[in-house]
C-alpha positions in Angstrom: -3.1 -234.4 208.5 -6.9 -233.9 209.1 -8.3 -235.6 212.3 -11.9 -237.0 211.8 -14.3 -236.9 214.6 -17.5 -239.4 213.8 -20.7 -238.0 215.3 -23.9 -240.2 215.3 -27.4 -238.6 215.1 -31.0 -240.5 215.2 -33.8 -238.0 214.3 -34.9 -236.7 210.8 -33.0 -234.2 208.4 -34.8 -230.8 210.0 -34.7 -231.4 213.6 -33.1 -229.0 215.5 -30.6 -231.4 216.7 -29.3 -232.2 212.9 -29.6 -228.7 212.4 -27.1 -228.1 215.8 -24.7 -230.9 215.3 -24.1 -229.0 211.9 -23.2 -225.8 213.1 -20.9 -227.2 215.5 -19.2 -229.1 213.0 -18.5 -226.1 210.9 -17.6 -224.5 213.7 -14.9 -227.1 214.3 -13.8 -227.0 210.5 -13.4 -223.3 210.9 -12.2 -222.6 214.5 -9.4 -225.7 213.7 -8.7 -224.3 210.0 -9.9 -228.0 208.5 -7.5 -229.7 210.5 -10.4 -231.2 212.2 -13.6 -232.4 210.4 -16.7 -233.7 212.0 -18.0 -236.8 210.1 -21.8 -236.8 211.1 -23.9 -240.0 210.3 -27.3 -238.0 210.9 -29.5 -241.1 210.6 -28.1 -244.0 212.0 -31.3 -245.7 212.8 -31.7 -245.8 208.8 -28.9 -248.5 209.0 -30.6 -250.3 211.6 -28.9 -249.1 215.0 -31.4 -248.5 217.3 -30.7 -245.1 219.6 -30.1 -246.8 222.1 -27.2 -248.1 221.0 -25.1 -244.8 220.1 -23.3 -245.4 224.0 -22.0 -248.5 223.3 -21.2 -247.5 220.1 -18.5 -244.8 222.0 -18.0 -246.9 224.3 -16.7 -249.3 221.9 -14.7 -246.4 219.5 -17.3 -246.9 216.9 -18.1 -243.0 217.0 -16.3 -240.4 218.7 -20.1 -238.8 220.3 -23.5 -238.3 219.6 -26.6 -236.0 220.6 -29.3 -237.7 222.7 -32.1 -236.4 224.2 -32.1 -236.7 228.6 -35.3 -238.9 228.3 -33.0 -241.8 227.5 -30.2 -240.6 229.6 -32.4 -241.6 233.0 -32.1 -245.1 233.4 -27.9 -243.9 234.1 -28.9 -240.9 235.9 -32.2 -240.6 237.2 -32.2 -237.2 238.0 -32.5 -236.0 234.5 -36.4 -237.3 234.3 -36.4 -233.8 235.8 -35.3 -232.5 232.2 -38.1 -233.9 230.4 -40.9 -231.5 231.9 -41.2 -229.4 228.8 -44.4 -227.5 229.6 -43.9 -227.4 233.5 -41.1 -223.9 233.3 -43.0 -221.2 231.0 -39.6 -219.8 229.3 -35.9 -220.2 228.9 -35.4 -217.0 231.3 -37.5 -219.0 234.0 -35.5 -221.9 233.5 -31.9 -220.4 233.5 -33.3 -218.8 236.7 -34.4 -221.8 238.2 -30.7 -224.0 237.3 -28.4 -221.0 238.1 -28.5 -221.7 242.0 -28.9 -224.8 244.1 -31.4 -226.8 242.5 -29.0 -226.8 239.2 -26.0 -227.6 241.6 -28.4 -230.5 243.5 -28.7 -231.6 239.5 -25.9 -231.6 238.6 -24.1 -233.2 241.7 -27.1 -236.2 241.3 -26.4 -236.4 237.6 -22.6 -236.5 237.9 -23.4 -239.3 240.7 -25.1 -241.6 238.2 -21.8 -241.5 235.7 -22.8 -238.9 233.5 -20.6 -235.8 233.6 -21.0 -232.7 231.7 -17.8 -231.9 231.3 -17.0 -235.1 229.4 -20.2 -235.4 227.1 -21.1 -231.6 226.8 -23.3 -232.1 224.1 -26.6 -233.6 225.3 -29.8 -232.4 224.9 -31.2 -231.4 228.2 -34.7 -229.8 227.4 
């Protein structure tokens, strides 16, 4: 029997979060041998549902996840306003550098503190 996981998306057809929902989905189809498909609603703001809504949508079994950028992820956990900087770190390098010692572990400890856990929602855009 194949098990269905519903993803929901919010941004147009080429963005690069469409783009990496879909390789993780084939990913899943692969890696699981189809015994697990990801059902991705890319658009759901076309039907009406405002972003903002995709958490209670889990929350309520509606859809199994979603992507969301960390902009709207700081009223729950302040600390990720810290995220949406994208000009203030020059390159990815810099960045890693920056989030593999104890200001990533100060993050992550404040995140976790506002009810948002990596471990649990692992697929988040954090810029």
């Amino acid at each position: 029997m194949v098990k269905h996981v519903i993803f929901g998306g919010y941004q147009r057809p080429n963005s690069v979060h469409i783009k990496g929902v879909q390789i993780i989905a084939n990913a899943v189809a692969r890696l699981t041998e189809g015994e697990v498909q990801v059902v991705f609603e890319q658009i759901l703001t076309k039907r009406g549902v405002p972003a903002t809504l995709l958490f209670d949508m889990v929350e309520n079994d509606e859809i199994d996840g979603f992507y969301f950028s960390s902009s709207y992820l700081t009223d729950r956990a302040p600390a990720l306003v810290m995220f949406d900087q994208h000009f203030a770190v020059p390159s990815h390098d810099k960045a890693y550098g920056l989030f593999d010692g104890a200001l990533g572990q100060g993050q992550a400890d404040a995140v976790r503190s506002g009810g948002v856990d990596a471990q649990e929602n692992p697929v988040t855009n954090i810029y």
